[in-house]
C-alpha positions in Angstrom: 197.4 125.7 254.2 194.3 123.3 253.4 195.2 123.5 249.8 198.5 122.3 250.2 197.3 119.5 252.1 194.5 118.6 250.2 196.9 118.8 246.9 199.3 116.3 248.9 196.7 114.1 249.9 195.4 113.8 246.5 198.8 113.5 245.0 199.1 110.6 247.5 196.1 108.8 246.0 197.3 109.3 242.9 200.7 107.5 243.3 198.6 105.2 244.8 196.2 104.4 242.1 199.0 104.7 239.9 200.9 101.6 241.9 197.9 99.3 242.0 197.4 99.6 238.8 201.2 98.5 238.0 200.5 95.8 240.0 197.9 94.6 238.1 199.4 95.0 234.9 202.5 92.8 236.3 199.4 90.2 237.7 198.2 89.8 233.9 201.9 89.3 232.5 202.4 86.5 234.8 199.3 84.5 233.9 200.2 85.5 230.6 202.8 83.2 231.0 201.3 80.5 233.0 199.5 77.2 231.2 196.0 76.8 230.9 196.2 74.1 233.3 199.2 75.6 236.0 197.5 75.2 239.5 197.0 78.9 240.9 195.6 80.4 244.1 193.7 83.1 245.0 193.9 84.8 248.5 190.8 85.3 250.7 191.0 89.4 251.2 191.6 90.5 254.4 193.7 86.9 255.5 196.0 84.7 254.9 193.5 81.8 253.5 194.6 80.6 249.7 192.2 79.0 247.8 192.7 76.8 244.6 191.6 79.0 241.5 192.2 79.0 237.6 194.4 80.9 235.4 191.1 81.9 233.7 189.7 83.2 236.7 192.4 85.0 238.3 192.9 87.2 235.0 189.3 87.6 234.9 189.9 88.9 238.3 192.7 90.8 237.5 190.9 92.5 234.2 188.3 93.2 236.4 190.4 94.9 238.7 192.4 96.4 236.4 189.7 98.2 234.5 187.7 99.5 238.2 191.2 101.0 238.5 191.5 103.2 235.9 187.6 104.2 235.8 189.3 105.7 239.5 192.2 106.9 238.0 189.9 108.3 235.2 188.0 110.2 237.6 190.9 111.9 239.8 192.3 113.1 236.6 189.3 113.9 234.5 189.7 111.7 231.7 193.0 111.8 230.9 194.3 108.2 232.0 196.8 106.3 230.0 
């Protein structure tokens, strides 16, 4: 029954990884968009403070983000992320 459960769980933090990384892949498209000079703002983790950021910085951020991602993904799969 552990098995199962552990196959579940890790199933679970697959879909998971699998989400955040669509998120940041819609994140990019949408700066992607932006002007160089549109005023963007990037949230404090854990609350609800914005602070006045760059579109430079926040896809820096989000490349950033986007890469620890799939090193995760990387590992829980053995190598074989898209």
């Amino acid at each position: 029954m552990d098995a199962l459960t552990d196959s579940g769980s890790g199933n679970q933090a697959f879909e998971a990884k699998s989400a955040e990384v669509s998120v940041q892949k819609v994140i990019q498209s949408e700066l992607s968009q932006l002007r160089d000079k549109a005023k963007v703002y990037h949230k404090q983790p854990n609350s609800n403070i914005f602070f006045l950021s760059s579109v430079e910085k926040e896809m820096d951020r989000s490349k950033k983000a986007l890469d620890d991602l799939t090193k995760e993904y990387q590992v829980m799969h053995g190598g074989n992320a898209k």
